[in-house]
N, C-alpha and C positions, 0 to 999 in steps of 0.2 A: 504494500500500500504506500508507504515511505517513495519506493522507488517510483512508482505511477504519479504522486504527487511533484516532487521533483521534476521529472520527465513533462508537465506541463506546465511547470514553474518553466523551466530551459524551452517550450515552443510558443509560451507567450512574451519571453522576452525576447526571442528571435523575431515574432512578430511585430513585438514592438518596435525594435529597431529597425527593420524594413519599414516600416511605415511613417518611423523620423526619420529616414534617407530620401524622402518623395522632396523634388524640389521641385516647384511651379511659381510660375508670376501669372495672372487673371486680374482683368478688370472690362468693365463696359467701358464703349471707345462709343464718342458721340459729338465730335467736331473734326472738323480737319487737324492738322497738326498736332495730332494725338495720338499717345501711345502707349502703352502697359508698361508700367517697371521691364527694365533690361534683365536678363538673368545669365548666369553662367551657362552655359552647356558643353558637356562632351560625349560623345558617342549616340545612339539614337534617342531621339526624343517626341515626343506629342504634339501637333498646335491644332488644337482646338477652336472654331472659329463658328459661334451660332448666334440667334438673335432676327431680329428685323431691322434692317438696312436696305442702304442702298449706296455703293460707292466703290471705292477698289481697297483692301487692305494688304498693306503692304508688309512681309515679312523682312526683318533688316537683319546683318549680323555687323559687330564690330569687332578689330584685332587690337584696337589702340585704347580701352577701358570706356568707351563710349563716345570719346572724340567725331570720331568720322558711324558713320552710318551706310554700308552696302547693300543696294537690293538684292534679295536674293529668291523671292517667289510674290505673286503678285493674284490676292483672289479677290471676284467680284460674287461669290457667291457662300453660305453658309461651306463647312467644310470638318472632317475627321480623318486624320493624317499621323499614323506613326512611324510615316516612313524618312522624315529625317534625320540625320546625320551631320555629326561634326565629327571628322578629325582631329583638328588639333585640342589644346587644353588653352583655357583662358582667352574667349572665345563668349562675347555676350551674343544675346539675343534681344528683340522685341519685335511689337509690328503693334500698326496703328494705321491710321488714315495721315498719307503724305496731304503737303499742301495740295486744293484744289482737286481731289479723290474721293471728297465726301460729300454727300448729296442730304442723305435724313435716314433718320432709328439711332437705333445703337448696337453694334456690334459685340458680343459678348465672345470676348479672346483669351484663349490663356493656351500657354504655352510648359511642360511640364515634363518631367523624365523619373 
């Protein structure tokens, strides 16, 4: 009995620790020149894209801690995607409505690994 208790003492705190490794940035986007907190990423991750809109959201990465900003995918529609990938380490992300790409709603984005 000892050892069974144990034994799910050790697979809920493995659970719990998977579940404090989840890193996301999400927010509702609802003007131009707007965007979701920047996040780190490396290796595959999620961007989630839903909500009532109208406009183009634009996915950006940067190499320089957020200085510059690169486009790098461009949707005009709701969207579920875990087929992204970074390579390298240190490596943000975000995405938002570039100037002049948003039209009306609010875009409900989050990005997440």
């Amino acid at each position: 009995m000892i050892r069974n208790l144990l034994c799910l003492i050790l697979v809920l705190a493995l659970a719990s620790a998977a579940f404090a490794t989840i890193k996301s940035s999400a927010d509702g986007v609802a003007a131009q020149n707007t965007f979701i907190p920047p996040i780190l990423m490396q290796g595959v991750f999620n961007l989630s894209i839903s909500g009532t809109w109208t406009g183009t959201v634009t996915l950006q990465r940067s190499f320089d801690k957020g200085t510059t900003w690169l486009d790098v995918g461009s949707y005009a529609s709701n969207v579920e995607s875990n087929a992204e990938f970074e390579a390298e380490t240190g490596v943000y992300y975000r995405a938002g409505f570039k100037t002049s790409n948003y039209s009306n709603g609010t875009a409900v984005i989050r990005i997440s690994q």
